[in-house]
Legacy VTK file of the C-alpha trace (Angstrom):
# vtk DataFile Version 3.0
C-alpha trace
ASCII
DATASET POLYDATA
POINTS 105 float
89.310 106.894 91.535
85.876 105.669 92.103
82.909 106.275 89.530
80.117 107.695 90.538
78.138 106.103 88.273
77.932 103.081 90.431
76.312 102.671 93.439
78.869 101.560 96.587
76.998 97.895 96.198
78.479 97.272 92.821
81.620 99.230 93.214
82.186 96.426 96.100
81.494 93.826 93.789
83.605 95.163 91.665
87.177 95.361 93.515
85.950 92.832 96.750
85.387 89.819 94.547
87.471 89.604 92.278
90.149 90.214 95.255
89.056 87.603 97.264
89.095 84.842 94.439
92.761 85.999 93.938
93.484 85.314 97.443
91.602 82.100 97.314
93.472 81.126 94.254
97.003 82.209 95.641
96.717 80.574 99.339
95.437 77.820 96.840
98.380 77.728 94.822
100.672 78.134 98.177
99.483 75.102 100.208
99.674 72.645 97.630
102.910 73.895 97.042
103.999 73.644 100.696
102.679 70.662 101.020
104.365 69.089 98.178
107.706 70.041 98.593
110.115 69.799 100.889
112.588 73.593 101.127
115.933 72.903 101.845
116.333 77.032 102.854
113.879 76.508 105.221
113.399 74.509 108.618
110.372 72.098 108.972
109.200 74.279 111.322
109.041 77.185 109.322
107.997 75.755 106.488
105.081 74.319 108.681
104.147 77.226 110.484
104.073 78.789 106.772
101.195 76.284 105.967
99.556 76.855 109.039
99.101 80.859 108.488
98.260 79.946 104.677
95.557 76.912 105.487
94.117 80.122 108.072
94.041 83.083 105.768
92.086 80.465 103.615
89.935 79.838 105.933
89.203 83.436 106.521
88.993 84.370 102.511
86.108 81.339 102.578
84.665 82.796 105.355
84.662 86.572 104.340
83.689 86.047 100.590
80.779 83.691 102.118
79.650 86.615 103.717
80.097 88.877 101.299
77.827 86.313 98.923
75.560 86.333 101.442
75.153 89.881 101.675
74.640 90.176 98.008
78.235 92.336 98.215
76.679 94.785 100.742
79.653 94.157 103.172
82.618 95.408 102.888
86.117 93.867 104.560
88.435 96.088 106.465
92.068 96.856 105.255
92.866 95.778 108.469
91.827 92.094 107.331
93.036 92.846 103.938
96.792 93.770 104.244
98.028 90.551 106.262
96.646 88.450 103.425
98.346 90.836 100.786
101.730 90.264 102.710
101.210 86.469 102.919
100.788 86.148 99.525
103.819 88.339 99.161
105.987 86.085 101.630
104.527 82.962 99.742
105.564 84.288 96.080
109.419 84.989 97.528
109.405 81.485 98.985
108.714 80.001 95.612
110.757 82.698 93.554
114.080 81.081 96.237
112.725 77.645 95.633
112.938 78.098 91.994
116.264 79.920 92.196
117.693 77.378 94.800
116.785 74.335 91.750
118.022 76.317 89.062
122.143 76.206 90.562
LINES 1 106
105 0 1 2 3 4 5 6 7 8 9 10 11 12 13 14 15 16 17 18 19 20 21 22 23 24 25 26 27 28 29 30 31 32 33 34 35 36 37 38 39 40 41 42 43 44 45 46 47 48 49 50 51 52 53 54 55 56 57 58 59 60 61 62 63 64 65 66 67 68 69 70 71 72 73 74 75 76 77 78 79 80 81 82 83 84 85 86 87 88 89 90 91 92 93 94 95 96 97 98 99 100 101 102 103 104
């Protein structure tokens, strides 16, 4: 529910930021670990094309909370944009929940 005490700016700065320093924290947290180990439950290929969509949504975070610094929060970011990230970090977290599992038999 949004308050309409604040003006759209602020409610932006708000949810926005603090979303996209999660994301930059998570793809963060994600390529060192994919980098660092190697997953037996998953081929070198996967595991690499893994990286490759988490070293791009990082990219794109960078790039979209530059802009969004830039605007002094005036821009928004479609859920469009949004979602993949939100199910990358989702695929990301059940990779590392298996790898955990896989080192705990």
């Amino acid at each position: 529910m949004r308050d309409s005490n604040l003006p759209e700016s602020e409610l932006l700065k708000t949810v926005l930021q603090p979303l996209l320093e999660d994301f930059q924290y998570w793809f963060a947290r994600s390529r060192d670990f994919l980098e660092r180990e190697q997953l037996s439950f998953m081929s070198q290929h996967e595991q690499s094309d893994l990286l490759t969509r988490v070293k791009k949504a990082q990219e794109e975070v960078n790039t979209a909370k530059m802009l969004f610094s830039a605007t002094d929060g005036q821009v928004g970011i479609d859920m469009a944009t949004l979602a993949p990230w939100h199910q990358l970090v989702t695929q990301c977290w059940n990779v590392a929940m298996r790898f955990r599992q896989a080192r705990e038999v």
